[in-house]
TORKOL-4160 file (C-alpha; in steps of 0.2 Angstrom, whole numbers, padded with zeros to 4 digits, m for minus):
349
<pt num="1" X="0244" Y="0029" Z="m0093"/>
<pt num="2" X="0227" Y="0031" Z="m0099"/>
<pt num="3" X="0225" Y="0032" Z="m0117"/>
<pt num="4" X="0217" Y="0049" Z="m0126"/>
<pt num="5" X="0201" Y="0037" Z="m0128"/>
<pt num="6" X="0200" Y="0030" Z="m0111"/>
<pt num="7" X="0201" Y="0050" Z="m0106"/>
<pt num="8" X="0185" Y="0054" Z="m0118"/>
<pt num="9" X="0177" Y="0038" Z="m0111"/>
<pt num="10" X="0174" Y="0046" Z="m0093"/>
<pt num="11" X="0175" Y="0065" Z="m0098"/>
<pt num="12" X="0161" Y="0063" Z="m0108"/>
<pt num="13" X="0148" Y="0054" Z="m0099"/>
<pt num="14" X="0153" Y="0068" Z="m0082"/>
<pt num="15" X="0151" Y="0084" Z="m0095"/>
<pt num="16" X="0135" Y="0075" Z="m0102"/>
<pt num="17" X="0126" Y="0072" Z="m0085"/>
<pt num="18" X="0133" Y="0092" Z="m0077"/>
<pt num="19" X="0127" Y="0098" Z="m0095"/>
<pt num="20" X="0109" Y="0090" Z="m0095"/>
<pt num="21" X="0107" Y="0095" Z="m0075"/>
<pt num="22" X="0111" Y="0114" Z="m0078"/>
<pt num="23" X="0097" Y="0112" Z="m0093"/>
<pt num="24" X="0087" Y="0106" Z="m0082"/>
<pt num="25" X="0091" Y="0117" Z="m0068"/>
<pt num="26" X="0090" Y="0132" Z="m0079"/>
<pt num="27" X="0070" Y="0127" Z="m0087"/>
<pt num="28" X="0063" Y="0123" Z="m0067"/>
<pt num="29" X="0071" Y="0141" Z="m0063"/>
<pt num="30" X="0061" Y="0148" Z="m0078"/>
<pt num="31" X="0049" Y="0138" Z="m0073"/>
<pt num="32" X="0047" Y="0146" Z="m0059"/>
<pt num="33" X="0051" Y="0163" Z="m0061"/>
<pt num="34" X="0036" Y="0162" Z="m0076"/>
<pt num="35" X="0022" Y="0158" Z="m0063"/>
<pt num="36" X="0030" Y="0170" Z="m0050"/>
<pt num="37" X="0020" Y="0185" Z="m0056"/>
<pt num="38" X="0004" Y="0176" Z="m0057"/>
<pt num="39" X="m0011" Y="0175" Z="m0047"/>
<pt num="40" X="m0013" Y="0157" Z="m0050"/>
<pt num="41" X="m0002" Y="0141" Z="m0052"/>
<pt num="42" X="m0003" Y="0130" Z="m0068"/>
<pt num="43" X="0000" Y="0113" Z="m0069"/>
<pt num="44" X="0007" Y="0104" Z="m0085"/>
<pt num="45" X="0001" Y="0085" Z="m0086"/>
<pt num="46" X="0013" Y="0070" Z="m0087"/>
<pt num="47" X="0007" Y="0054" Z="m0095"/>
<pt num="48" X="m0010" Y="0047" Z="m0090"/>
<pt num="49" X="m0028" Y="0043" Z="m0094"/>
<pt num="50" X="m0033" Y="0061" Z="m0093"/>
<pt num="51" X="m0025" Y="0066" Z="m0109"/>
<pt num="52" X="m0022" Y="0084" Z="m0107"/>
<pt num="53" X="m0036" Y="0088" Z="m0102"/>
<pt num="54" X="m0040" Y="0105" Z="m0094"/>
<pt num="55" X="m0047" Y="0104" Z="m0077"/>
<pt num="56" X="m0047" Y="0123" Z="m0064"/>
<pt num="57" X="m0050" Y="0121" Z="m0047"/>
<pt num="58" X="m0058" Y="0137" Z="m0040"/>
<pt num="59" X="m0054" Y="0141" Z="m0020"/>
<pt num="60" X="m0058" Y="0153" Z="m0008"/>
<pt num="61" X="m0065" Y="0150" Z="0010"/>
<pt num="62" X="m0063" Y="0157" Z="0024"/>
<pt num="63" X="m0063" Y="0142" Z="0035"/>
<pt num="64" X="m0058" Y="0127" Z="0027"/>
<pt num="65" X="m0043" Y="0129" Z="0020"/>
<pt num="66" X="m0049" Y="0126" Z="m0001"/>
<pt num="67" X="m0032" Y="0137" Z="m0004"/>
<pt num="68" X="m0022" Y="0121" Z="0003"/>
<pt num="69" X="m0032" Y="0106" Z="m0001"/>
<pt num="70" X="m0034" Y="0112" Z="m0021"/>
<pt num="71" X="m0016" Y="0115" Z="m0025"/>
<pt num="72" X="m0013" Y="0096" Z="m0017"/>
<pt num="73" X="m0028" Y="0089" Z="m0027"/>
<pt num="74" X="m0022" Y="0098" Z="m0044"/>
<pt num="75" X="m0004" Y="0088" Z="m0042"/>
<pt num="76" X="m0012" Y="0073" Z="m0042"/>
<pt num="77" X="m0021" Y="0078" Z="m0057"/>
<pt num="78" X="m0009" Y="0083" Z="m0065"/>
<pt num="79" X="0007" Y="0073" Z="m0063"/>
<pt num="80" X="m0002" Y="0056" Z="m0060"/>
<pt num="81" X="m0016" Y="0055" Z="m0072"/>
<pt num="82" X="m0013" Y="0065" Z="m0085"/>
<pt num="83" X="m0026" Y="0081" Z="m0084"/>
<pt num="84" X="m0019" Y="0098" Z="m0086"/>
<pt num="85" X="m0024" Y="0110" Z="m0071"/>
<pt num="86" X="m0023" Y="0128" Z="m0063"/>
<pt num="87" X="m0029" Y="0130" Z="m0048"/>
<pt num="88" X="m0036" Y="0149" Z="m0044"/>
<pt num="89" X="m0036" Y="0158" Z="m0027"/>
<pt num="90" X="m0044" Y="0172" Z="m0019"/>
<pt num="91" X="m0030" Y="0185" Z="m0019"/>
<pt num="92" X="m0027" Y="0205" Z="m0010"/>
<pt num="93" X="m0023" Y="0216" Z="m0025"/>
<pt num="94" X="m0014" Y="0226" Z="m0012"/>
<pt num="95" X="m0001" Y="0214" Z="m0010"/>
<pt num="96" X="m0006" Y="0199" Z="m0022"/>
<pt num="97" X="m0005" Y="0187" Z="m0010"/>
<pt num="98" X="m0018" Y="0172" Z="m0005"/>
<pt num="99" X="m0031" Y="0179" Z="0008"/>
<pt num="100" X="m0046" Y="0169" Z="0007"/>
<pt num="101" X="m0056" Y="0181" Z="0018"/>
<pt num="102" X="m0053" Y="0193" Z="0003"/>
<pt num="103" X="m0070" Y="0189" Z="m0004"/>
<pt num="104" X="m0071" Y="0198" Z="m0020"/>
<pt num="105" X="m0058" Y="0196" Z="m0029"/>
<pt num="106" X="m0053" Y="0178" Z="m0039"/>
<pt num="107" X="m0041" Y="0183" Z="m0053"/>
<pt num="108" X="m0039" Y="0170" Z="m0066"/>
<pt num="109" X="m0058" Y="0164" Z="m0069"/>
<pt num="110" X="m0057" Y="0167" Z="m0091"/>
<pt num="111" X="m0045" Y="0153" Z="m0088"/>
<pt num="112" X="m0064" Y="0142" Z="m0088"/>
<pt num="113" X="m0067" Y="0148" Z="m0105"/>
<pt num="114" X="m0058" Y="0133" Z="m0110"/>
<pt num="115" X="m0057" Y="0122" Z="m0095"/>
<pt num="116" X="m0065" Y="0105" Z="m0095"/>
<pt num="117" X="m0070" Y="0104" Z="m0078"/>
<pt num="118" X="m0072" Y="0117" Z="m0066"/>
<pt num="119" X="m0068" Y="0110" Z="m0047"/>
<pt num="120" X="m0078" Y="0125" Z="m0035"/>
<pt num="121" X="m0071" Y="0126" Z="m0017"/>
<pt num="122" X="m0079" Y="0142" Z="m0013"/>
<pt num="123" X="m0091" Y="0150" Z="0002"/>
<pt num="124" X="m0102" Y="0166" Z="0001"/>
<pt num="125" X="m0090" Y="0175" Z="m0013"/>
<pt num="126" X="m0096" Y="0193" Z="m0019"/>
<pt num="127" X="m0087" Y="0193" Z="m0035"/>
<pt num="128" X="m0089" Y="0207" Z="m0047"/>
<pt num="129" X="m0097" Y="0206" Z="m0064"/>
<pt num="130" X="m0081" Y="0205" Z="m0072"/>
<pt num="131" X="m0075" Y="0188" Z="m0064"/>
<pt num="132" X="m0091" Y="0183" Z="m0061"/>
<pt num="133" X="m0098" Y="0180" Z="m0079"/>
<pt num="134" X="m0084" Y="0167" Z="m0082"/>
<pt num="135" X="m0094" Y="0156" Z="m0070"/>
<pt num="136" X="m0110" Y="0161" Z="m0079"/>
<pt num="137" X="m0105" Y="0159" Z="m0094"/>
<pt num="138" X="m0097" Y="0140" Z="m0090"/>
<pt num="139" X="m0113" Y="0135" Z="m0081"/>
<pt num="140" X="m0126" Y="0143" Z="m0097"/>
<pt num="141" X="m0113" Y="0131" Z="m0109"/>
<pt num="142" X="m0119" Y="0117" Z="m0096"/>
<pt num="143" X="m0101" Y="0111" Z="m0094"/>
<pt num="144" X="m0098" Y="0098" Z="m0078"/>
<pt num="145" X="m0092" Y="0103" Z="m0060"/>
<pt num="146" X="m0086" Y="0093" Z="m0046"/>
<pt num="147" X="m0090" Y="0105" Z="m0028"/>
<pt num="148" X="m0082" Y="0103" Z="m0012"/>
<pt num="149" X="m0088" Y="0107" Z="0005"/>
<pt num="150" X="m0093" Y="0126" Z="0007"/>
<pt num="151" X="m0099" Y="0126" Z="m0013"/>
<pt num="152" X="m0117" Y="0124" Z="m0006"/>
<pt num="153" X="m0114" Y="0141" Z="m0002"/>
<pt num="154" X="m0103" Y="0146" Z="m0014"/>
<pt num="155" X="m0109" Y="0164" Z="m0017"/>
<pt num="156" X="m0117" Y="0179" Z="m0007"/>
<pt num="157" X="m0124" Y="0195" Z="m0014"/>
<pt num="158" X="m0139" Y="0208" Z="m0005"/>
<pt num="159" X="m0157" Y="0205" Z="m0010"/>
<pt num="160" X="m0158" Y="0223" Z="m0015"/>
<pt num="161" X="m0142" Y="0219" Z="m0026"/>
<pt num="162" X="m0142" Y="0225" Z="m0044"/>
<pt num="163" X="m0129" Y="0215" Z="m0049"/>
<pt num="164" X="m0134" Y="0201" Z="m0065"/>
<pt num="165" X="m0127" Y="0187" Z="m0055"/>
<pt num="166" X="m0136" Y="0189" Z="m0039"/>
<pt num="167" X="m0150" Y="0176" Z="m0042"/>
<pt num="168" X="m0134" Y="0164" Z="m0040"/>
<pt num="169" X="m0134" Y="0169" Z="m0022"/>
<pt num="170" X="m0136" Y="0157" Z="m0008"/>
<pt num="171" X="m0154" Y="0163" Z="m0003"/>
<pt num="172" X="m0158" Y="0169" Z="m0017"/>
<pt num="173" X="m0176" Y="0173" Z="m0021"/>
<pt num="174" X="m0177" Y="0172" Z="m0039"/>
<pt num="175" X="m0188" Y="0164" Z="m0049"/>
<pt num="176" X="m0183" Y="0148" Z="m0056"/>
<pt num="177" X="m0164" Y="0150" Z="m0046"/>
<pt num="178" X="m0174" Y="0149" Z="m0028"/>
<pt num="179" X="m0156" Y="0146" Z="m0014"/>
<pt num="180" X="m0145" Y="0151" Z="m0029"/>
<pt num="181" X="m0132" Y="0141" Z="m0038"/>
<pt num="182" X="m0129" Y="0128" Z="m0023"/>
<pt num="183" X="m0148" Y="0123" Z="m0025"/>
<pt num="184" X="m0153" Y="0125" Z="m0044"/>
<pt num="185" X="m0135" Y="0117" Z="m0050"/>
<pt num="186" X="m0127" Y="0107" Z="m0034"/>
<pt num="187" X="m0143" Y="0099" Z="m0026"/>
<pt num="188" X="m0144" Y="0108" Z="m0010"/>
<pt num="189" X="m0141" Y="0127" Z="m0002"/>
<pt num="190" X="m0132" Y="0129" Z="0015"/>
<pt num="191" X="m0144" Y="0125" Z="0029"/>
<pt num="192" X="m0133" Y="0121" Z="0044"/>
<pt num="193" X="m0122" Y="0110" Z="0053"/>
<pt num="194" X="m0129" Y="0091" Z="0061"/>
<pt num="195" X="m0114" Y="0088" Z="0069"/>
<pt num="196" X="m0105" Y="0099" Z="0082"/>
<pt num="197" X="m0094" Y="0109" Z="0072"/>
<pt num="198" X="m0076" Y="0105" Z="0078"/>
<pt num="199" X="m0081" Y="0094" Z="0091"/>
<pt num="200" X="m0086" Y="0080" Z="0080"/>
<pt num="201" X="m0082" Y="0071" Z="0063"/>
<pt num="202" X="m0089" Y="0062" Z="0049"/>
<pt num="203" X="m0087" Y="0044" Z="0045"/>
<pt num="204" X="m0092" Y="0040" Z="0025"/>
<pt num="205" X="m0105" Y="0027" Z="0023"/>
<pt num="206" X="m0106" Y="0020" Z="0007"/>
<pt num="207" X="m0122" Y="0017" Z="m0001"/>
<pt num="208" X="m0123" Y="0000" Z="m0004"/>
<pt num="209" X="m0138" Y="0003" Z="m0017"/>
<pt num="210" X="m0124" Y="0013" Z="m0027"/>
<pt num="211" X="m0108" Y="0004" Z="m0022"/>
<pt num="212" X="m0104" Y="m0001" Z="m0039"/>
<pt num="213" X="m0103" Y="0019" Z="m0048"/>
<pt num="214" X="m0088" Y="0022" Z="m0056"/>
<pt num="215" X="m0083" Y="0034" Z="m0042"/>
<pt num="216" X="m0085" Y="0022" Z="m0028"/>
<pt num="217" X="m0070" Y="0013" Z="m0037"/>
<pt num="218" X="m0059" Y="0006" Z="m0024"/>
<pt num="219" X="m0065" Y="0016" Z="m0011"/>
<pt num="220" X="m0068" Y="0007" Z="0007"/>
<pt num="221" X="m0065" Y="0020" Z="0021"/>
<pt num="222" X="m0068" Y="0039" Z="0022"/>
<pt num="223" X="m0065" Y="0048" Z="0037"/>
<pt num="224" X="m0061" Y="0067" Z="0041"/>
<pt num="225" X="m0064" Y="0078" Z="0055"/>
<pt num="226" X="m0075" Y="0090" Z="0048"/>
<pt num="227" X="m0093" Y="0090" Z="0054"/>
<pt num="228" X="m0109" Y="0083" Z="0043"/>
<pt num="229" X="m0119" Y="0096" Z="0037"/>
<pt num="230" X="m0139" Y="0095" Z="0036"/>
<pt num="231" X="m0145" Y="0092" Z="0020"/>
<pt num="232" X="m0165" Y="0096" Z="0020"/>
<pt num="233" X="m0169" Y="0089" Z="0004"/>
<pt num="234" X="m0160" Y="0084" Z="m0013"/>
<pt num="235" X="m0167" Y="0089" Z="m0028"/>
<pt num="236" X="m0175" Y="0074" Z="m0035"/>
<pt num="237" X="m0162" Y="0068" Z="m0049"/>
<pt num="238" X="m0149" Y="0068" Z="m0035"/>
<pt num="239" X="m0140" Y="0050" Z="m0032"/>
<pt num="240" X="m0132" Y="0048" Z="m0015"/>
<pt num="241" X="m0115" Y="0041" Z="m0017"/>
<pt num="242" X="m0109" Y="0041" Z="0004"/>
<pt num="243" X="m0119" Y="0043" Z="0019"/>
<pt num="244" X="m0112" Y="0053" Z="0034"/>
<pt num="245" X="m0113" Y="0046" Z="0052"/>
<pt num="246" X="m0108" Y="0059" Z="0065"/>
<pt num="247" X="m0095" Y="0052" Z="0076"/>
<pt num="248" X="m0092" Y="0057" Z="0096"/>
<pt num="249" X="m0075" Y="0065" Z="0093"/>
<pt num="250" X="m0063" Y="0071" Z="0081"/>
<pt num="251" X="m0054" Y="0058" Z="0078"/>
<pt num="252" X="m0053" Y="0042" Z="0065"/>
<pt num="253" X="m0057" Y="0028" Z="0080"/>
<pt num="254" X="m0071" Y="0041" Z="0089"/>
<pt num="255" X="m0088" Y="0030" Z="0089"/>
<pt num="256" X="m0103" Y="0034" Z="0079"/>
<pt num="257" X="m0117" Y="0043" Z="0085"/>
<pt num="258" X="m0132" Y="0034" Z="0085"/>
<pt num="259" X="m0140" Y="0048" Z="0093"/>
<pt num="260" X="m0141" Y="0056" Z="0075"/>
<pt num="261" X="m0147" Y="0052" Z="0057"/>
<pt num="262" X="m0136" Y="0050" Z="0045"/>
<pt num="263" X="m0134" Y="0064" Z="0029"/>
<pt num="264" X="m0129" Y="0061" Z="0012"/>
<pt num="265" X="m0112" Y="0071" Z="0010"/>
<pt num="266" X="m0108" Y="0064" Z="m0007"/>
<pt num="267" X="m0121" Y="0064" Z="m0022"/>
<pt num="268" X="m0123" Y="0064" Z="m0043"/>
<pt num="269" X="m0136" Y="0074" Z="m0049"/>
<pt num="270" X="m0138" Y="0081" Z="m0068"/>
<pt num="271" X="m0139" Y="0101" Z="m0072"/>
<pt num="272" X="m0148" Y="0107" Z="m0089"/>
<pt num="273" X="m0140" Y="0122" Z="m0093"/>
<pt num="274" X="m0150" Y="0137" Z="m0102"/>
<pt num="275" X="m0141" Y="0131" Z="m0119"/>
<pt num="276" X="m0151" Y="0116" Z="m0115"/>
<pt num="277" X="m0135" Y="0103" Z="m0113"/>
<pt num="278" X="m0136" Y="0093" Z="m0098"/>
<pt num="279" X="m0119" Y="0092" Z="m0088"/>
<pt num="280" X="m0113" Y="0078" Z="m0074"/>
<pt num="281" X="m0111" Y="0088" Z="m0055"/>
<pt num="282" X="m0105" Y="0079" Z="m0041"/>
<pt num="283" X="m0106" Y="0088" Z="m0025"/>
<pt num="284" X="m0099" Y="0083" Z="m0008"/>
<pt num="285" X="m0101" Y="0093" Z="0009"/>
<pt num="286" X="m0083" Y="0085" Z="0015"/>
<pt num="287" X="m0064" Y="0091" Z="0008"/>
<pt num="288" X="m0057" Y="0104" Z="0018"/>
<pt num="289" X="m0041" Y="0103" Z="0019"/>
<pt num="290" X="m0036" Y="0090" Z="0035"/>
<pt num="291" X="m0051" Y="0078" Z="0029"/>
<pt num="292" X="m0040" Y="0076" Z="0012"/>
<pt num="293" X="m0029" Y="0066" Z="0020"/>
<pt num="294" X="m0041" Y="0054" Z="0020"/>
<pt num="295" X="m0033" Y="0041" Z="0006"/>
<pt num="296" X="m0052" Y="0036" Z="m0001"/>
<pt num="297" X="m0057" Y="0055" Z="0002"/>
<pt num="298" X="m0044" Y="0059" Z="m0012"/>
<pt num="299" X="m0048" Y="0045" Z="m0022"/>
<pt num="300" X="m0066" Y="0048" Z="m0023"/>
<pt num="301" X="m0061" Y="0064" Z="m0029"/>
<pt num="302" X="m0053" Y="0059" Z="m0042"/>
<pt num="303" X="m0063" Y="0045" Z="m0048"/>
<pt num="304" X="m0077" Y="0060" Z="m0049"/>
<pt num="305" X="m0069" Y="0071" Z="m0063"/>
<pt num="306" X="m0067" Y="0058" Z="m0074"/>
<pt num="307" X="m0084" Y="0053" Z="m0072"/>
<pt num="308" X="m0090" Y="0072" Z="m0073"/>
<pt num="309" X="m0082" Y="0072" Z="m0088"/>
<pt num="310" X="m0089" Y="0055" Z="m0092"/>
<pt num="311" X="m0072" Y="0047" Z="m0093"/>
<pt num="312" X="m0077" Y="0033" Z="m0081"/>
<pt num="313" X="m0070" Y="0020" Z="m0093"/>
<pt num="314" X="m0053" Y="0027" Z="m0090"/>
<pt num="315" X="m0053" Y="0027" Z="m0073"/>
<pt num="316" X="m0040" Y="0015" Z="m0064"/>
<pt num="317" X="m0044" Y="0001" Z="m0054"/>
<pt num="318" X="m0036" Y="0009" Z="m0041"/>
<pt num="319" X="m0031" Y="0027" Z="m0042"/>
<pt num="320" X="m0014" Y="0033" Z="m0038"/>
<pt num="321" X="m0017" Y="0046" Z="m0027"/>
<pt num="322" X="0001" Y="0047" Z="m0017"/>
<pt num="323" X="0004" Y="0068" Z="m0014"/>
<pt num="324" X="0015" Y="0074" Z="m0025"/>
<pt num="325" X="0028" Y="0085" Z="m0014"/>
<pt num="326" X="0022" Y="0088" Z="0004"/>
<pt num="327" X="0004" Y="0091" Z="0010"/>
<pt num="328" X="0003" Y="0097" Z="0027"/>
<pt num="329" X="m0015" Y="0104" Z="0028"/>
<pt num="330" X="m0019" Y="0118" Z="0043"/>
<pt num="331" X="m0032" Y="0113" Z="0052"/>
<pt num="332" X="m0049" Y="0123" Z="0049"/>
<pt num="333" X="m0056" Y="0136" Z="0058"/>
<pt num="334" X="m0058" Y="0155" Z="0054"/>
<pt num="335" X="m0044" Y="0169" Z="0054"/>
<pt num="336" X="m0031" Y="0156" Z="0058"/>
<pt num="337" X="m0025" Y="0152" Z="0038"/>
<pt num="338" X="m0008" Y="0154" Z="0030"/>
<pt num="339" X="m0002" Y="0169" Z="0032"/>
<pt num="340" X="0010" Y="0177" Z="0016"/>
<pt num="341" X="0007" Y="0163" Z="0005"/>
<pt num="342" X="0008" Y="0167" Z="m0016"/>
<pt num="343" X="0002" Y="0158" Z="m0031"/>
<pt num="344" X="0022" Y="0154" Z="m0033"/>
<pt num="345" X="0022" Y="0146" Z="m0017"/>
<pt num="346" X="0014" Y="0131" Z="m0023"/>
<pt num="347" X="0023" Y="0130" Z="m0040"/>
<pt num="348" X="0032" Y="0112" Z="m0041"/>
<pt num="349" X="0051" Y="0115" Z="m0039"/>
């Protein structure tokens, strides 16, 4: 027979481990539960170079799926370098779920009032004042923004329009905010495609004058089936990064077009806020959601927030940037997004 002590011996370690699971079953159910109601998702950040710090990722598109790509990019953030994020998304009051074709309504944007980093994925939004003069306030305190894709573009309001935020407007007319925020702050307004949109892709070419910046690091082959947009000419302080080459097809091994120029679909450039602090931008026209499973794609994109926050010395040789959970992105195209989908849905389990 087993003495009393041999008993406690393996008792113990069993009620210890069933004891520490239900804790820890109990707080991922609150967890949960806490970010069920919201009409965002919230990352916290595990150990790494980015020191808590507070990155928000802004989507809403119609087309290219920023409510998919942004949630997988904030993972990565968060749980493998260290950045706390929140990702925000264009939501139906009537039923608070995610409709990116819902394009005035982004709940969540005060949340840049003490954001590091703002990440836009956005296209021709008509956001009232209300949301809106969170991203004019962030802009006028010249704080850093990466933009993705459809951020060229990000906003859309009438030429007749009253509203204090119009001149960010993608054809704007204003003076001193001519083709609105995607000009005056990203580099270049939306002008129109190169390639045949969905028919043809875009293969990265690095610039060899530049290979060495920080957000080159470790990054060799970009790929993703999204077209090359025109770009008609960069403001002058603008660095291109990665060349696009359009390719005849829409896949990885399609060869490259020779028929067409290439485009600059990754650049740097510098913004000088009205406060009169100059901020790192780094703009690409590639990232919806199917070209981020692009393993260098991603990793550009996180090499770029550190560097817009100029935290290139802490970026690793080689960032880990594994999914976190699975990523299935839908592939692009209007009307044919997620339907049903919540904030909560993207919440880690």
């Amino acid at each position: 027979m087993k003495t009393i002590n041999q008993v406690k011996k393996l008792i113990y370690p069993l009620l210890k481990a069933f004891c520490f699971g239900s804790l820890s079953l109990i707080l991922s159910t609150q967890i949960v539960h806490a970010q069920e109601g919201e009409k965002w998702v919230t990352y916290e950040p595990e150990n790494g170079p980015g020191n808590g710090k507070y990155i928000v990722l802004v989507s809403g598109d119609e087309e290219y799926r920023s409510e998919e790509a942004l949630p997988m990019l904030a993972k990565i953030l968060a749980k493998h370098h260290g950045f706390k994020t929140t990702v925000l998304f264009a939501i139906d009051p009537e039923n608070g779920e995610i409709d990116p074709e819902y394009n005035t309504n982004i709940p969540g944007l005060e949340h840049l009032e003490t954001a590091d980093l703002m990440v836009l994925f956005t296209r021709w939004r008509h956001l009232p004042a209300e949301q809106m003069k969170y991203i004019d306030a962030y802009t006028k305190a010249g704080k850093p923004v990466v933009a993705m894709r459809t951020s060229t573009h990000a906003f859309k309001y009438d030429s007749d329009e009253q509203s204090p935020y119009a001149r960010y407007s993608s054809d704007s007319k204003v003076e001193g905010w001519r083709e609105g925020y995607g000009r005056q702050v990203l580099g270049e307004t939306w002008v129109a495609h190169h390639g045949k949109h969905g028919k043809e892709g875009t293969r990265g070419l690095i610039n060899g004058l530049h290979a060495a910046h920080p957000i080159l690091k470790s990054v060799q082959d970009i790929w993703g089936p999204t077209d090359v947009y025109t770009i008609r000419d960069l403001t002058e302080d603008a660095e291109v990064l990665l060349w696009g080459q359009t390719t005849k097809g829409m896949s990885a091994d399609a060869p490259l077009s020779y028929e067409k120029s290439v485009m600059p679909v990754a650049w740097t450039k510098s913004y000088q806020s009205e406060s009169g602090k100059t901020a790192r931008v780094f703009t690409t026209t590639m990232g919806a959601s199917i070209d981020l499973q692009s393993e260098d794609l991603r990793r550009m994109m996180v090499n770029a927030c550190f560097w817009t926050m100029e935290m290139e010395d802490q970026i690793p040789e080689e960032a880990n940037v594994e999914y976190v959970g699975e990523y299935e992105p839908t592939m692009f195209g209007f009307g044919d997004h997620q339907k049903g989908l919540k904030p909560s849905d993207f919440v880690l389990k």
